[in-house]
Each structure stands twice: as C-alpha cells, then as structure tokens.
Residue, then its C-alpha position, 0 to 999 in steps of 0.5 A: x636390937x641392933x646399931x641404929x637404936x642403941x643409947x648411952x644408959x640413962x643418966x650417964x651422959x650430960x649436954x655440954x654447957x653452951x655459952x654465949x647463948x642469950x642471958x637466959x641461958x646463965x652463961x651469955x653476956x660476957x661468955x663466961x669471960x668476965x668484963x674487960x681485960x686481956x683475958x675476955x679478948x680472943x686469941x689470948x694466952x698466958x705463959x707457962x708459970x705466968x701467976x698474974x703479975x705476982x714474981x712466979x714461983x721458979x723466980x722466988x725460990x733461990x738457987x742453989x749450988x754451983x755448976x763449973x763449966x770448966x769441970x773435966x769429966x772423967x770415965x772412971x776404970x778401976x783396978x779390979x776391972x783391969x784384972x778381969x781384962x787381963x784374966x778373961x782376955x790376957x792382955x798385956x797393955x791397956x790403951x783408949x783402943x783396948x778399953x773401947x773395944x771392951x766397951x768401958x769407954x763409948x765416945x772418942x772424946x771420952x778422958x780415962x782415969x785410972x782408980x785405985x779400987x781393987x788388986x791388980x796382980x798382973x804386970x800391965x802397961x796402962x795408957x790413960x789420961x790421968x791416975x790416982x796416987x793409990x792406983x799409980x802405987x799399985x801399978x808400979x808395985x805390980x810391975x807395970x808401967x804409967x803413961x799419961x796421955 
C-alpha cells in the first residue's frame, strides 16, 4: 500500500450535484433558481433580516425601555474598601490619584462616588465627585472630611 492508491471507504463520499447541465440531468433549465424575479438573476443579494417584503422580524417586535443619554455614570467606592486602603496603606487622605494608583479607578475621565456600604473607623480626608447621605454621615462621624470635586 502506499499514497497514490488509497480511497475514501466505500459509500462515504458522494458526487456533487452539478447544475445547469442539460434537462437530463434534473437540474437544468432555470438552474435550480426558479423563473423570473430577482433572485434567478446573477449577482443578487438579500439583506440580512430581509423576509420577502413581509415587516421583518426586529421591526415587529416593540421596543422596550428607555436609555438616557444625559445619564452621568459613576464608579462606585464604598466604605469598607476605604478602610482596607487605610488598613494596608495608612493613608491619610484619599483623592482621584490615590484611588487610581490602587486601581479602583481606571480612566481619567472617570467620575467617583462615594457609598455608604461598610464601617469606616479611620479619620480621612475624601476628595470625590459626589457622596451618598449614608456615606457623608459616616465620614463626618468618623472625623474625616468632605470635598466635592
């Protein structure tokens, strides 16, 4: 045995079905395209979702909901994760540059909100865009103070 004589089993492999080939062969004539119409013309396409002139599926269905595109987003830092800063790193101020460094915040032009999840017990200077009522509470009573940036 070798290359030049070796076959496909028997019976596995089938001859492609040839159109356009005469009427004999079952697909000639129109070419398996039908008559007339766009679609037995060459170089025809149909869009994607396209469903013959009926409303396609993604215009039927009705949209849902609301997006604001005035929404200001927000990274959120909590409570909790400014003591862990203060407990592994006795910090004494927290800024933008501090959060960036410790990588809670990733772009420059990322807005920081401060959340009230947690116990802060360490006396911190926070500078941050915007603060819940909880977390303001908990900073002042902890000793620390609030700058809005």
């Amino acid at each position: 045995m070798n290359l030049s004589n070796l076959k496909p089993a028997e019976g596995s492999t089938k001859n492609r079905k040839r159109i356009g080939r005469g009427t004999g062969s079952g697909r000639g004539g129109t070419s398996t395209r039908g008559h007339k119409g766009a679609g037995s013309r060459s170089g025809t396409s149909t869009k994607i979702g396209f469903e013959g002139g009926q409303m396609p599926l993604q215009r039927r269905v009705p949209k849902v909901g609301f997006k604001n595109n005035n929404r200001v987003e927000y990274v959120g830092v909590n409570l909790d994760v400014l003591q862990g800063l203060v407990e592994q790193h006795s910090i004494t101020a927290v800024d933008f540059d501090t959060l960036k460094l410790y990588g809670l915040v990733s772009k420059k032009s990322d807005l920081v909100k401060i959340l009230g999840r947690g116990e802060l017990k360490a006396t911190l200077e926070v500078k941050a865009h915007a603060f819940t009522a909880t977390a303001q509470k908990a900073i002042e009573a902890a000793g620390g103070t609030i700058v809005k940036l």
